[in-house]
Residue, then its C-alpha position, 0 to 999 in steps of 0.5 A: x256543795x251548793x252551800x260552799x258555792x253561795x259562801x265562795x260567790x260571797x267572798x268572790x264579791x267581798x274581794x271585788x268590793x273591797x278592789x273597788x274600795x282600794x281604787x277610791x282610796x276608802x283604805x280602811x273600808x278596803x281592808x274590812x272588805x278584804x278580810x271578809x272575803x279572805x274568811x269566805x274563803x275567796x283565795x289567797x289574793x285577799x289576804x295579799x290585798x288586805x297585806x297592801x292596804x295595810x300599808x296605805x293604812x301606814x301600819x307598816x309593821x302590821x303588813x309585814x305580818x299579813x305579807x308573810x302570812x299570805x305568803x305562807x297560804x298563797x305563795x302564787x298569788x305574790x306579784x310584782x306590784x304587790x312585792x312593790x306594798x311589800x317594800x314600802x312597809x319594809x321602808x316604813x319600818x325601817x328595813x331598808x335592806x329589805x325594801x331594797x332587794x325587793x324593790x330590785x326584785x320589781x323593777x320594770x315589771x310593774x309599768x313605768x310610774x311603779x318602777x321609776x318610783x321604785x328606782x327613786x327609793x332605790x336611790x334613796x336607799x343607797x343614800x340611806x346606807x352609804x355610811x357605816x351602820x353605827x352600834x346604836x342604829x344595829x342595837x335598835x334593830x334588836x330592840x324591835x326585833x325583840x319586842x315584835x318576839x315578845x309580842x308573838x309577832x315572829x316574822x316581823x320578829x325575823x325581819x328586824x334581826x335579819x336586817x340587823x345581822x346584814x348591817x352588822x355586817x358591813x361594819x369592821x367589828x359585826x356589832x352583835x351579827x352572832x347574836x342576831x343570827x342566834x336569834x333567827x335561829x331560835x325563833x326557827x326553832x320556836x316555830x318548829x313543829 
C-alpha cells in the first residue's frame, strides 16, 4: 500500500510538473511530463493534457488519437477548455464539422478570450463550408480516413470518414457517403470484442 501511495505521489508531481511546463510554453517537456505521470498512474487528466499538448506540438493527427483514448479511460476528466484543444486538432487536420460541433459544444464556458476565439473559428468554419463540398475535397477524406486504417489508427480512422460521409451529404449525389458509412461500420467491427 505504501508502495502504491509513493508511485501516485510520483505521478501526482510528474502531473504538476508537466501543468507548470504547459504554463512556460516547454510544450514538448509538457508532454514527456504528462506521460510520465499518466504511466504513474496519476488519473485520467494526464492522458487529457498530454492529448492538449499534443496540439500546441502541432501534431494534430497524433492528438486526435490521444483525445479519443483519454476518452476511453477517463470520460469525466473532459472539460470545456480541453474540448476547446480538441477542435483546434479537428481544425488542423482539417475536420472542420468536428471542430465545429465541438466548438458549438464550448461556447462561453471557457471565459471570454476562449470563446470569442472560438466564435471567430466558428465564423471561419461556416466561411470554409459555405460552398458545395467538391469530389476531390470528399475523396481526400477517404484517402486519409484509409491511411490512418492501414496505420492501425482507428479513431482517427473514423474521424476523417465520419467527416466524409457529413460532407457527402451536403451535395446532391452524396459522393461516396454509402461507402464511407460501410467503412465506419467495419472499423466497428474491427474493434468488436
Amino acid at each position: 500500500m505504501c508502495l502504491a501511495s509513493g508511485v501516485l505521489a510520483a505521478g501526482e508531481d510528474h502531473l504538476l510538473a508537466g501543468a507548470q511546463l504547459f504554463r512556460e510554453r516547454r510544450f514538448q517537456e509538457a508532454y514527456v511530463e504528462f506521460m510520465v505521470a499518466s504511466r504513474l498512474g496519476a488519473g485520467g487528466d494526464a492522458a487529457w493534457y498530454a492529448a492538449a499538448t499534443l496540439v500546441k506540438l502541432q501534431r494534430p493527427e497524433d492528438a486526435l488519437e490521444a483525445f479519443a483514448a483519454a476518452e476511453r479511460a477517463a470520460p469525466s476528466a473532459a472539460d470545456p477548455l480541453l474540448d476547446y484543444y480538441r477542435a483546434l486538432a479537428c481544425y488542423d487536420a482539417r475536420l472542420f464539422l468536428c471542430a465545429d460541433a465541438l466548438l458549438d459544444g464550448v461556447g462561453d464556458r471557457t471565459g471570454p478570450r476562449i470563446g470569442a476565439q472560438a466564435r471567430k473559428m466558428r465564423v471561419d468554419i461556416a466561411a470554409l463550408l459555405s460552398s458545395e463540398p467538391s469530389v476531390d475535397t470528399i475523396d481526400w477524406y477517404h484517402s486519409r480516413g484509409e491511411a490512418a486504417r492501414k496505420g492501425g489508427r482507428h479513431a482517427l480512422a473514423a474521424l476523417y470518414y465520419r467527416e466524409a460521409s457529413a460532407l457527402a451529404a451536403r451535395r446532391p449525389d452524396h459522393h461516396r457517403q454509402a461507402e464511407a458509412r460501410a467503412s465506419l461500420s467495419g472499423l466497428r467491427k474491427e474493434l468488436a470484442p
